[in-house]
C-alpha positions in Angstrom: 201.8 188.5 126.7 200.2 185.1 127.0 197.0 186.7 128.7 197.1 188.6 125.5 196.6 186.0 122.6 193.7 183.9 124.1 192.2 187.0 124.6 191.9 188.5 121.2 191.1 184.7 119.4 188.0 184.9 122.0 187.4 188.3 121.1 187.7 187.4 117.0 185.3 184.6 117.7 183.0 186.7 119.5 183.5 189.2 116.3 182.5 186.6 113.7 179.9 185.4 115.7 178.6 189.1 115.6 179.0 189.3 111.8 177.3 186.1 111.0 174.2 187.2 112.9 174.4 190.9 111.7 174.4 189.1 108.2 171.2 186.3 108.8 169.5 189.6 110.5 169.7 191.3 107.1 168.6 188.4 105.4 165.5 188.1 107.8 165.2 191.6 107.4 165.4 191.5 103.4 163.0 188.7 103.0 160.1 190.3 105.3 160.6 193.6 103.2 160.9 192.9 99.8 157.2 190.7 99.8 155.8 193.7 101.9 156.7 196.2 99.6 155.3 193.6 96.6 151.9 193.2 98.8 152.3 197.4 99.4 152.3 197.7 95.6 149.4 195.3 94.5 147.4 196.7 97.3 147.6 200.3 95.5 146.9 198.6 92.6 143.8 196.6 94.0 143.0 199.6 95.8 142.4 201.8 92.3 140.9 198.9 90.5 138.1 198.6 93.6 137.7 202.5 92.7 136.8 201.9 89.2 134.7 199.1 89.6 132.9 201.2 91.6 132.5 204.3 88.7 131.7 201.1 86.6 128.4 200.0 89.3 127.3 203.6 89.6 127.0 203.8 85.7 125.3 200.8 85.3 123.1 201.9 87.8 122.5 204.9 85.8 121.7 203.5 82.7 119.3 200.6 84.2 117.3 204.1 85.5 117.6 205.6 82.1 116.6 201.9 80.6 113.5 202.0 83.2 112.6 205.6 82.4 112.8 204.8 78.8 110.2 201.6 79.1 108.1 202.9 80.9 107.4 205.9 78.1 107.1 203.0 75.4 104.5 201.4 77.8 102.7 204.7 77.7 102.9 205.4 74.2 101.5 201.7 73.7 98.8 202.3 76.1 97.7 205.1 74.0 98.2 203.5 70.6 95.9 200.6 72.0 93.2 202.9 73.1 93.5 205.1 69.7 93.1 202.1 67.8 90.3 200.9 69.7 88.1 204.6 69.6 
């Protein structure tokens, strides 16, 4: 029965020991995840703003082509108000 007792307070120290790193694992575990699933979140979020700014540079686009259209027809119509005037 003596055999008995040391072995179970090596066996309990073994168990705590056991628990204590079960426990700091979590912890490691629990502060990798929770500023990956932050960084998951605001990459989404960069992710659909990097889509929009694109719509946004293909409309600009659009209208500077519209703009240039639109110019060059003034030019045009000044042209031939400048040679009207000077017939």
């Amino acid at each position: 029965m003596a055999n008995h007792v040391p072995q179970q307070e090596g066996t309990g120290r073994l168990e705590r020991q056991r628990n204590l790193f079960v426990a700091v694992a979590a912890f490691a575990l629990a502060a990798v995840a929770l500023p990956m699933a932050h960084r998951a979140a605001s990459h989404r979020e960069l992710k659909g703003l990097n889509g929009r700014i694109f719509e946004l540079q293909l409309a600009i686009v659009d209208t500077r082509n519209r703009i240039r259209v639109v110019e060059a027809r003034i030019l045009d119509a000044q042209r031939e108000a400048t040679k009207e005037a000077t017939r």
